[in-house]
VEXDREN-2710 file (C-alpha; in Angstrom, 1 decimal):
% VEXDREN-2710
k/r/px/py/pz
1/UNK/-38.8/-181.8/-57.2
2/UNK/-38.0/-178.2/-57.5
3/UNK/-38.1/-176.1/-54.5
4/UNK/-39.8/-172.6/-54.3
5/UNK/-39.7/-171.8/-50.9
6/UNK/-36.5/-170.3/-49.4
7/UNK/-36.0/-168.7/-45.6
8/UNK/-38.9/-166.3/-45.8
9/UNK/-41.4/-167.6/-48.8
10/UNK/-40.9/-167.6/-52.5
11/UNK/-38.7/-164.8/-53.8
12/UNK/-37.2/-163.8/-56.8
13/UNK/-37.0/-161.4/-59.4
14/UNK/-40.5/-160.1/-60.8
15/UNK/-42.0/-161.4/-63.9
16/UNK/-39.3/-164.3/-64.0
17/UNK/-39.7/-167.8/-62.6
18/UNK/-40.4/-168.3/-60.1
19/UNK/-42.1/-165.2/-59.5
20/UNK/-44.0/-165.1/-62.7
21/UNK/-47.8/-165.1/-62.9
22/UNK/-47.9/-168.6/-64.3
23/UNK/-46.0/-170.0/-60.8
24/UNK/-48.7/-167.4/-58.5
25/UNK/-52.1/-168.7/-60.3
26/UNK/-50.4/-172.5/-59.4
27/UNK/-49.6/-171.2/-56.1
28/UNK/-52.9/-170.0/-55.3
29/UNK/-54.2/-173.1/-56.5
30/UNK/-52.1/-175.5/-54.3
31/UNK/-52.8/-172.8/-51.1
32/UNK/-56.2/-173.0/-51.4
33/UNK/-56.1/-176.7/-51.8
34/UNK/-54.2/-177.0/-48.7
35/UNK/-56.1/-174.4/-46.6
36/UNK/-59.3/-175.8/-47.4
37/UNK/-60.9/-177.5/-44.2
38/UNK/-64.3/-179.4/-44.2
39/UNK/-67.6/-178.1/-46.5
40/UNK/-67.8/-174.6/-45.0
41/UNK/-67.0/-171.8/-47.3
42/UNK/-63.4/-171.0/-47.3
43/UNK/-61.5/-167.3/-47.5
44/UNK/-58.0/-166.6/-47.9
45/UNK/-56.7/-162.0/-47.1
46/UNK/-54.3/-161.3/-49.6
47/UNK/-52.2/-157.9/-49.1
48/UNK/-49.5/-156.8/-50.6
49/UNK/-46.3/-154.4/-50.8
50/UNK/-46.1/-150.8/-53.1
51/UNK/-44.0/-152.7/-56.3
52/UNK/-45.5/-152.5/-59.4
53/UNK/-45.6/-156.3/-59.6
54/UNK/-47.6/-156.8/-56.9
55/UNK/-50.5/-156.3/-59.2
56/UNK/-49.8/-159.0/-61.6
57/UNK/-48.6/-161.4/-58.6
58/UNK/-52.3/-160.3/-57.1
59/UNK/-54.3/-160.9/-59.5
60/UNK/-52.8/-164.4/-60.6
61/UNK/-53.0/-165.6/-57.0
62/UNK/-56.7/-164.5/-56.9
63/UNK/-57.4/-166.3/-59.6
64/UNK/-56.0/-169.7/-58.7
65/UNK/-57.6/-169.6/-55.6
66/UNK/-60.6/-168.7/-56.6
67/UNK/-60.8/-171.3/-59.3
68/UNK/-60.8/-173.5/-56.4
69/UNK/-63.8/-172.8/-54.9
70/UNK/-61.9/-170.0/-52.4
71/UNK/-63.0/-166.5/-51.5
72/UNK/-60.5/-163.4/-51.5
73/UNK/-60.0/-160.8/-49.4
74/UNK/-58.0/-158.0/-50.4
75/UNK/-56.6/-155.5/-48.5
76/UNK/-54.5/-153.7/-51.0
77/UNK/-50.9/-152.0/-49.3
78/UNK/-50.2/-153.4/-45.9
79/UNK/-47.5/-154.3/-43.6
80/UNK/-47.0/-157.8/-43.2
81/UNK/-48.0/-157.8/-39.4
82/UNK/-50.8/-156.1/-40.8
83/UNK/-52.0/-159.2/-42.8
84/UNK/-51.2/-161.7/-40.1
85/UNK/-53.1/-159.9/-37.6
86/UNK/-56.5/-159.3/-39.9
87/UNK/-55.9/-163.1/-41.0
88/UNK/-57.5/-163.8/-37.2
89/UNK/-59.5/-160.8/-37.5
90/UNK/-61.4/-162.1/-40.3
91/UNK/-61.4/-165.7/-38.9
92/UNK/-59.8/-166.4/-42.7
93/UNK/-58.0/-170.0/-43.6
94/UNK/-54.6/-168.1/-43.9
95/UNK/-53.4/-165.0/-44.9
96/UNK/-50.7/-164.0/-48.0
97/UNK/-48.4/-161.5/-48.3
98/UNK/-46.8/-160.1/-51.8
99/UNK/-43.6/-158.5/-50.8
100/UNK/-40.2/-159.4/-51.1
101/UNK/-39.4/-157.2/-48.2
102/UNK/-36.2/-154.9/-47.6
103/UNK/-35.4/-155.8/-51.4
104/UNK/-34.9/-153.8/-54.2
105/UNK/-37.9/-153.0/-56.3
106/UNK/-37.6/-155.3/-59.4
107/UNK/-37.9/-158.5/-56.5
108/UNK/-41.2/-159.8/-55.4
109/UNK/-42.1/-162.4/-53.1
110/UNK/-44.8/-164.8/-51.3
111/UNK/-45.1/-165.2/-47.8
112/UNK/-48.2/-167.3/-46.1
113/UNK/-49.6/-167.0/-42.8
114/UNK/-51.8/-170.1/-41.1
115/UNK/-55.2/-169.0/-39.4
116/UNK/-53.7/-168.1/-36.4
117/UNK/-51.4/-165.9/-37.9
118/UNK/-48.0/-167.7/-37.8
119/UNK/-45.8/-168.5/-40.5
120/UNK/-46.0/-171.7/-41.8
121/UNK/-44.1/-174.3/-41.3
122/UNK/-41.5/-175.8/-43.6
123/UNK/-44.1/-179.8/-43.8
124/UNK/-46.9/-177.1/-44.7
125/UNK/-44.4/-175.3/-47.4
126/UNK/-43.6/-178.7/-48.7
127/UNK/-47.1/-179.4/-49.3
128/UNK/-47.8/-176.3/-51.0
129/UNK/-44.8/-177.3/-53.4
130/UNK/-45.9/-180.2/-54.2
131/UNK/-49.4/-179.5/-55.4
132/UNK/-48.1/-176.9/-57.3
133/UNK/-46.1/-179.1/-59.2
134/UNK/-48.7/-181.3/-59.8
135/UNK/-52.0/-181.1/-61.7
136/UNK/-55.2/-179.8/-59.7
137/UNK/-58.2/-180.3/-61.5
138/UNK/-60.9/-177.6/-61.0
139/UNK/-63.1/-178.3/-63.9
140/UNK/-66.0/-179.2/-61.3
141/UNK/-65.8/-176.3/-59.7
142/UNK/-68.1/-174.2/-61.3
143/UNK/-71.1/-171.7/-61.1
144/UNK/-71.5/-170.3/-57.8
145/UNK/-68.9/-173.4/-56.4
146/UNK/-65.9/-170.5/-57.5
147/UNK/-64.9/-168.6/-55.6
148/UNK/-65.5/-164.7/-55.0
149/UNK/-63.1/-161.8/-54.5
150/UNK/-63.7/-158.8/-52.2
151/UNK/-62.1/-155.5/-51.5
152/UNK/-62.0/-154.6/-47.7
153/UNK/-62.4/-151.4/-47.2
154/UNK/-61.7/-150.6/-43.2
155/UNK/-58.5/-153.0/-43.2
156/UNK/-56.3/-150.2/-42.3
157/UNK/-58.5/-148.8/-39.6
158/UNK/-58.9/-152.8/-38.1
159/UNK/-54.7/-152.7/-38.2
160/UNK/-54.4/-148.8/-36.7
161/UNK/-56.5/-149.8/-33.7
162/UNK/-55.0/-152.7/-33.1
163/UNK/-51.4/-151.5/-32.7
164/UNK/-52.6/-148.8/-30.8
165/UNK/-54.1/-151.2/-28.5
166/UNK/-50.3/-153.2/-27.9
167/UNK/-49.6/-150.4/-25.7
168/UNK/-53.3/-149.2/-24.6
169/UNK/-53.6/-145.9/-26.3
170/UNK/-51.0/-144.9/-24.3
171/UNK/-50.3/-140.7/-25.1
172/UNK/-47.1/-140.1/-27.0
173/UNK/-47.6/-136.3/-26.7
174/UNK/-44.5/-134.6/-26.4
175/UNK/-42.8/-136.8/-28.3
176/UNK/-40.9/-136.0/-31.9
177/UNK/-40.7/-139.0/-34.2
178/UNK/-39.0/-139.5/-37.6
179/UNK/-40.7/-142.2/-39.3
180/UNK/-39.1/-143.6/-42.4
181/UNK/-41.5/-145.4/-44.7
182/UNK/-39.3/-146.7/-47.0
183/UNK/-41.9/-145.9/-49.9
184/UNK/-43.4/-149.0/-48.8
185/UNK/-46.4/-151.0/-47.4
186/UNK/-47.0/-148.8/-44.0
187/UNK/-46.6/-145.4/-46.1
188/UNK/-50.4/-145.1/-44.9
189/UNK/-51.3/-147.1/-41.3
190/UNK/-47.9/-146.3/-39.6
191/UNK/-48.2/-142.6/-39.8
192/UNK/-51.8/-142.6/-38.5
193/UNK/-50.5/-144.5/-35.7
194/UNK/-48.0/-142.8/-34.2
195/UNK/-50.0/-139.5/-34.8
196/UNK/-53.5/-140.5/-33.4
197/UNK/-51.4/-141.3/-30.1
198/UNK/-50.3/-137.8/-29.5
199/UNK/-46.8/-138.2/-31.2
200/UNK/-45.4/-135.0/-33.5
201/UNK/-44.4/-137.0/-37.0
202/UNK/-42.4/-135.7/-39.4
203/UNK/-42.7/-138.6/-42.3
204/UNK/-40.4/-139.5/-45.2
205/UNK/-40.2/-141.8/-47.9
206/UNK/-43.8/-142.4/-47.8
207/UNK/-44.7/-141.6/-51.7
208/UNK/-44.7/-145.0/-53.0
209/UNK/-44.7/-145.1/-57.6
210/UNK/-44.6/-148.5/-57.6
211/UNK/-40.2/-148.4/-58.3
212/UNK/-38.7/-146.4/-55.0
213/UNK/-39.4/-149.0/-52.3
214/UNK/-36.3/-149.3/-50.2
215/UNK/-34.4/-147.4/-52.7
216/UNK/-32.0/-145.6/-50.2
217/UNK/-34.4/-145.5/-47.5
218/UNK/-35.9/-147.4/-44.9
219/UNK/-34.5/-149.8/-42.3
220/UNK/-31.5/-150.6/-44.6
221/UNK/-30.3/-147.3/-45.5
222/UNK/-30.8/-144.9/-42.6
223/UNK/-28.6/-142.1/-43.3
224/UNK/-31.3/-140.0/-44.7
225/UNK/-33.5/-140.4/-41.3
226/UNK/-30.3/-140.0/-39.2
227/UNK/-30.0/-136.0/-40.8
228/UNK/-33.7/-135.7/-40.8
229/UNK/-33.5/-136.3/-36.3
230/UNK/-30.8/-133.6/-36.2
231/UNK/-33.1/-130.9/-38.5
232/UNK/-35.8/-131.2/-36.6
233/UNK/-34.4/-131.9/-32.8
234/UNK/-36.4/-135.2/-32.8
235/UNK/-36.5/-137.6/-30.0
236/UNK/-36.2/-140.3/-31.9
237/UNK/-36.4/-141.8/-35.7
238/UNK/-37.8/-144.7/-36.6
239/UNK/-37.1/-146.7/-40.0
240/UNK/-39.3/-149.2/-41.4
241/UNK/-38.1/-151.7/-44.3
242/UNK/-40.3/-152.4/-47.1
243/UNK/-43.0/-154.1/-45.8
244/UNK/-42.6/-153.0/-42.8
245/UNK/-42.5/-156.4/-40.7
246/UNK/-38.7/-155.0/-39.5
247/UNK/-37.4/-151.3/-37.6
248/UNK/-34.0/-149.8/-36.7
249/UNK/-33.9/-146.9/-35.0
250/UNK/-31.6/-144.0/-34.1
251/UNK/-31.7/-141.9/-30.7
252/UNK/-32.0/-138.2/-30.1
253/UNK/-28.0/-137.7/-31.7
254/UNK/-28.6/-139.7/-34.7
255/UNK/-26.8/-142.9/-33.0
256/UNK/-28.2/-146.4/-35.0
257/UNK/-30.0/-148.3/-32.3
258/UNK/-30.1/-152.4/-34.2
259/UNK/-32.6/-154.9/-33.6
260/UNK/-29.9/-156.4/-30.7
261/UNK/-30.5/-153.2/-28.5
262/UNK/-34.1/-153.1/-29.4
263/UNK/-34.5/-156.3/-27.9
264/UNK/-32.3/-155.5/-24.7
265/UNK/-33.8/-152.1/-23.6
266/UNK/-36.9/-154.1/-24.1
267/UNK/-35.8/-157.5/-22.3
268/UNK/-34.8/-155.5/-19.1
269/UNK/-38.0/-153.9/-18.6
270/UNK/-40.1/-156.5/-19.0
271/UNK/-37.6/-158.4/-16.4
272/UNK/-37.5/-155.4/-14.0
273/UNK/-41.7/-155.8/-14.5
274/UNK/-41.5/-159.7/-13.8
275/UNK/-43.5/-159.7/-17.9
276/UNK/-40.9/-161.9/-19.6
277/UNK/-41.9/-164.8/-19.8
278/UNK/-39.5/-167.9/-18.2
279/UNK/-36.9/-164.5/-17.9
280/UNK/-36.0/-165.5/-21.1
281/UNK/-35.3/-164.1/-24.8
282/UNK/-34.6/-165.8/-28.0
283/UNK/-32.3/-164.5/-31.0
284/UNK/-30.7/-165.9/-34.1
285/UNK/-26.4/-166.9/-34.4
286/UNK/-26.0/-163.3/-35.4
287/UNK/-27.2/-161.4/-32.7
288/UNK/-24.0/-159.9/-31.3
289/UNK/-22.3/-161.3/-27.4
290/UNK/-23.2/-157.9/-26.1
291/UNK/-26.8/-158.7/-25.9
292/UNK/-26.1/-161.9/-23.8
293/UNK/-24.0/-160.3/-21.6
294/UNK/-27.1/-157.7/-20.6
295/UNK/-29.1/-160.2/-20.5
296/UNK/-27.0/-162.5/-18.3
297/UNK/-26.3/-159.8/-16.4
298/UNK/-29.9/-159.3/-14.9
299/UNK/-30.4/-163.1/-14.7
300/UNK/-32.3/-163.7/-17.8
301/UNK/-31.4/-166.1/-20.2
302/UNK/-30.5/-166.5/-24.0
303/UNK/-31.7/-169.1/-26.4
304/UNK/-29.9/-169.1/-30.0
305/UNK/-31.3/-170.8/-33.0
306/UNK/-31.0/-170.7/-36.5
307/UNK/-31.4/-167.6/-39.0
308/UNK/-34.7/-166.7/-39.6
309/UNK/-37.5/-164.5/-37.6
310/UNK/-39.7/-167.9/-38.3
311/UNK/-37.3/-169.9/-36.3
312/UNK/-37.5/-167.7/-33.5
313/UNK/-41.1/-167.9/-33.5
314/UNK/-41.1/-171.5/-33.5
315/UNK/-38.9/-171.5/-30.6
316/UNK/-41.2/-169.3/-28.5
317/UNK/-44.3/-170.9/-28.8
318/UNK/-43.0/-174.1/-28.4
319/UNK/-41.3/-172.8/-24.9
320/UNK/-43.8/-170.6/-24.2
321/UNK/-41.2/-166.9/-24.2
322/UNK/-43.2/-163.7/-25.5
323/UNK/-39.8/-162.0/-26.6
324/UNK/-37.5/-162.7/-29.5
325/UNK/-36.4/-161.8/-32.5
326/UNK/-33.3/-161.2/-34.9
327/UNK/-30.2/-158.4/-35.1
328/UNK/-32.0/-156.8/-38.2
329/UNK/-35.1/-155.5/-36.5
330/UNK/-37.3/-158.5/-36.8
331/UNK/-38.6/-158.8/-33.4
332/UNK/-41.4/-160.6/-32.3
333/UNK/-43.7/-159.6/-28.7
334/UNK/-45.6/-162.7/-28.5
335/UNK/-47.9/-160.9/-26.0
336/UNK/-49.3/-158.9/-29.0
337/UNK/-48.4/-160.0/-32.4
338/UNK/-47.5/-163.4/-34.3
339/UNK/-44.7/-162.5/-36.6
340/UNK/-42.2/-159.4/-36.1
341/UNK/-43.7/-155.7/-36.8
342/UNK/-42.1/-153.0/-37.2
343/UNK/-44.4/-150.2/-36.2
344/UNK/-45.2/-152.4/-32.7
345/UNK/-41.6/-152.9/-32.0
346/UNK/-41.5/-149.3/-32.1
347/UNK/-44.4/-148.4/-29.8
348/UNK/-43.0/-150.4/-27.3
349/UNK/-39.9/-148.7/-27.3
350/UNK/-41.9/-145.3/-26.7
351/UNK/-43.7/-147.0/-24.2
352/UNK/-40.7/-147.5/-22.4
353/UNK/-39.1/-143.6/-23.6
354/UNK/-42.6/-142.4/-21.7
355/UNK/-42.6/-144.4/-18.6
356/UNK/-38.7/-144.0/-17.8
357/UNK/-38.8/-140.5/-18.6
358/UNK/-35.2/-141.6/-20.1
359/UNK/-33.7/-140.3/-23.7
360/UNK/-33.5/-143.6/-26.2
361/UNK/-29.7/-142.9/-26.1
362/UNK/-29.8/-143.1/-22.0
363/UNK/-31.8/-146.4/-22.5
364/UNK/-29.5/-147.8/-25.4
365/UNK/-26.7/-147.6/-23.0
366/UNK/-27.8/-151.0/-21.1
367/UNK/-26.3/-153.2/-23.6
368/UNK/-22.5/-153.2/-24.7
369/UNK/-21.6/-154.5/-28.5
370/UNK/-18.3/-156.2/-29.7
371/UNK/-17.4/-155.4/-32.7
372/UNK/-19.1/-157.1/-35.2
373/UNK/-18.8/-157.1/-39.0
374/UNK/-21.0/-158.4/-41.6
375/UNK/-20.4/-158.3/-45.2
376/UNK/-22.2/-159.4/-48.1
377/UNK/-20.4/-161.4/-51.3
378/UNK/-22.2/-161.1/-54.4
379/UNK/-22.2/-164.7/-56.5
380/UNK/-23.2/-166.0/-59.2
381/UNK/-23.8/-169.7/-57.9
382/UNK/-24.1/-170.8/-54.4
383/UNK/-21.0/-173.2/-54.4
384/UNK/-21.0/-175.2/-50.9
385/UNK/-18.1/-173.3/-48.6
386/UNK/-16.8/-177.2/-47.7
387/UNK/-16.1/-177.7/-51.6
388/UNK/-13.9/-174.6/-51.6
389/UNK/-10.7/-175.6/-49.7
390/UNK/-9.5/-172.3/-49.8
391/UNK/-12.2/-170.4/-48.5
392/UNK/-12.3/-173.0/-45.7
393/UNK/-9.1/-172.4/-45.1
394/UNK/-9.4/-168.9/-44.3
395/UNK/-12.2/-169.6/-42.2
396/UNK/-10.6/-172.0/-40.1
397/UNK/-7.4/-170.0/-39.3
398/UNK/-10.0/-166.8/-38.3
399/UNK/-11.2/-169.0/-35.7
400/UNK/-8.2/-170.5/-34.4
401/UNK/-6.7/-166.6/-33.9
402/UNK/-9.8/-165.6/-32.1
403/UNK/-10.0/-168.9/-29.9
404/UNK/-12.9/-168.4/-27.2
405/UNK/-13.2/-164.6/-27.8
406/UNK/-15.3/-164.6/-30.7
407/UNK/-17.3/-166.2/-33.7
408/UNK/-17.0/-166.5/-37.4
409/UNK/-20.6/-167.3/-39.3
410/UNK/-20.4/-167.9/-43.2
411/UNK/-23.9/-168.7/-44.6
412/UNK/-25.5/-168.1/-47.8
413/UNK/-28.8/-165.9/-48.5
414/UNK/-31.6/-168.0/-48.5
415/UNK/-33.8/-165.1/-50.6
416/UNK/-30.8/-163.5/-53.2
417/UNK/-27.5/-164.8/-54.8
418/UNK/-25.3/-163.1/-51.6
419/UNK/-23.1/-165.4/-49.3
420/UNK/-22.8/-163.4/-45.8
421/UNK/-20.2/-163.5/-43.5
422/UNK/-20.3/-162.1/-39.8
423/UNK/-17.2/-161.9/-37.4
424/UNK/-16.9/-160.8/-34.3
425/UNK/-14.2/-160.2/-31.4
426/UNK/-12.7/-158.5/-29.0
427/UNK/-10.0/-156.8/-31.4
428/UNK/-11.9/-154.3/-34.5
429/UNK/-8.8/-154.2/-36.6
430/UNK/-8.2/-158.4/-36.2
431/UNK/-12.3/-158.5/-37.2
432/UNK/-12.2/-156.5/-40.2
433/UNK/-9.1/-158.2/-41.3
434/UNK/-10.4/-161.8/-41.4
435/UNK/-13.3/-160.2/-42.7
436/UNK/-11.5/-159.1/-45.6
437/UNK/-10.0/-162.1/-46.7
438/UNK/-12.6/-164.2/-46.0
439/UNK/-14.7/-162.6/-48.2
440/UNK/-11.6/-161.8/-51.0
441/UNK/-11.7/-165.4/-51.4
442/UNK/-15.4/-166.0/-52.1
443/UNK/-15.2/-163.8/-54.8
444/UNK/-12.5/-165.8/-56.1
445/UNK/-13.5/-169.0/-55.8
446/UNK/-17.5/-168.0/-57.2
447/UNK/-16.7/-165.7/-60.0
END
């Protein structure tokens, strides 16, 4: 059987398998096949990111569902978070996302929520897959049996309120924010947010034409946001990705503040509050020794697990933690929201800046990084690293140099054609070195 879904939903390149129409109206189809529970009358929130495509992937997902007897509720642009959150809001059967996230424009992608709001997990993927390989007959759903679509119209005011609400309307007056849009799906709410709390906003990259989504802005390129804090004398600047579901930020001098930070200046309050739950966090491979270290340091714990904010999640609820998340800005307060969110993430942080009375740098201080590098390979085909003696060999004599004082991860993207390699250590130059070749031979050995 073929597979669609990858680390984060379907995605791929718009208007080419499988993120054509034809593949959306069978996904639909197999969704609301799978959603459906008992005689009562089913709905399903679709929202979406700014691409272009996003209207053809709409309105062939509308259409499979509703040919099965499903009801639509559309919410037009809005972040991810956005659409997990009104998923409960609505009391829907799950919740969709068009998006394909901090990716260039010409991708698109699929990502589901369950009622409750969580990602779904990879038996329920598998399911979807396999209906939507297989043949669904509708033909006796007819008449008023289809389905009906429906355009919300206070969705964005249901989403404002409620991240508001994760850190009870506290004021942010005083405060001067840079908020990066990325020409993306919170060009609108986040905004709003931060400015109906008190905050002074100076916004950029928040005129969306269907093509500029994280085109050199946003969480992934923050240079632009960095120059934009020293203009104006902000406090701090805030950058979104693309649907807005992940933030980095920079402090008062323009210094980048990652998703590892994020999650320690956070961590340490809650702990000093006696608010994180079982005093622990949990983070992906890639989050960087530093962050343990902090952590360690103020007897809380770290749990690892494997790439992928959904992961994370998983491991939360299972153990019952409310904090975790990932290196690039995905982090997740289970306290307030089901999946990560940017503009949340964010608030807390403020939340933190107001009650401290403490500068983001002076709080970004508590945790100390090793150097870490992470590259990206292009390739053309995803050859398995063990079948590539020579690549393996370069990997293996990286770790034996670095012993016990660091790690070497090679993986490969589960979204794009990119193999990603992250070492760390004690010594910058050694890193960067083993970086190097590492990646030198990839491109070799994959074209």
């Amino acid at each position: 059987m073929k597979k669609l879904f990858g680390t984060d939903g379907v995605r791929g390149k718009a208007n080419i398998y499988p993120m054509n129409a034809e593949t959306a109206l069978k996904l639909g189809k197999a969704s609301a096949a799978v959603f459906m529970n008992g005689k009562k009358r089913h709905k399903i929130v679709i929202g979406k990111d700014t691409r272009i495509s996003c209207y053809m992937i709409e309105n062939a997902l509308t259409s499979g569902i509703l040919s099965m007897g499903v009801d639509v509720l559309l919410v037009g642009p809005m972040p991810t978070p956005a659409i997990s959150h009104l998923t409960k809001s609505f009391g829907a059967d799950a919740g969709i996302v068009i998006s394909a996230s901090h990716n260039p424009a010409d991708d698109n992608g699929i990502k589901l929520f369950d009622k409750d709001g969580f990602k779904l997990s990879d038996e329920t993927e598998k399911k979807i897959e396999e209906l939507a390989f297989s043949e669904i007959k509708v033909e006796h759903i007819t008449g008023e049996l289809l389905g009906r679509a429906k355009r919300i119209d206070d969705a964005q005011g249901r989403y404002i309120e409620f991240a508001k609400n994760s850190i009870d309307n506290l004021s942010l007056k005083g405060l001067k924010i840079v908020l990066d849009c990325a020409n993306g799906a919170a060009y609108k709410v986040s905004p709003l947010i931060f400015e109906e709390l008190g905050a002074q906003v100076i916004t950029i990259n928040n005129n969306p034409n269907g093509l500029n989504i994280n085109d050199e802005c946003g969480a992934l390129y923050p240079e632009q946001m960095k120059k934009f804090v020293i203009q104006y004398n902000a406090d701090i600047g805030i950058a979104l990705d693309g649907d807005a579901d992940r933030v980095i930020m920079v402090d008062e001098n323009a210094n980048e503040i990652d998703g590892d930070q994020i999650m320690a200046l956070c961590a340490l309050n809650l702990i000093r509050d006696k608010k994180l739950k079982n005093n622990t966090i949990v983070v992906t491979d890639y989050s960087n020794l530093g962050l343990d270290k902090a952590i360690k340091n103020a007897n809380g714990n770290v749990v690892r697990v494997r790439n992928g904010d959904r992961y994370v999640v998983e491991e939360m609820r299972k153990y019952n933690y409310n904090l975790g998340g990932e290196q690039s800005g995905h982090i997740i307060f289970l306290d307030y929201t089901t999946t990560g969110d940017g503009t949340i993430s964010a608030l807390q942080v403020l939340r933190i800046m107001k009650k401290t009375g403490k500068k983001l740098s002076e709080l970004a201080r508590c945790m100390k990084k090793l150097p870490q590098l992470m590259v990206n390979v292009n390739v053309k085909k995803k050859i398995d690293f063990e079948k590539m003696p020579k690549v393996m060999e370069k990997i293996n004599k990286a770790k034996k140099k670095l012993k016990n004082n660091g790690r070497i991860i090679v993986r490969y993207s589960g979204t794009q054609n990119i193999a990603r390699i992250m070492v760390e250590g004690i010594n910058e130059k050694e890193i960067r070195k083993y970086t190097k070749e590492i990646a030198d031979e990839i491109k070799k050995q994959t074209g």
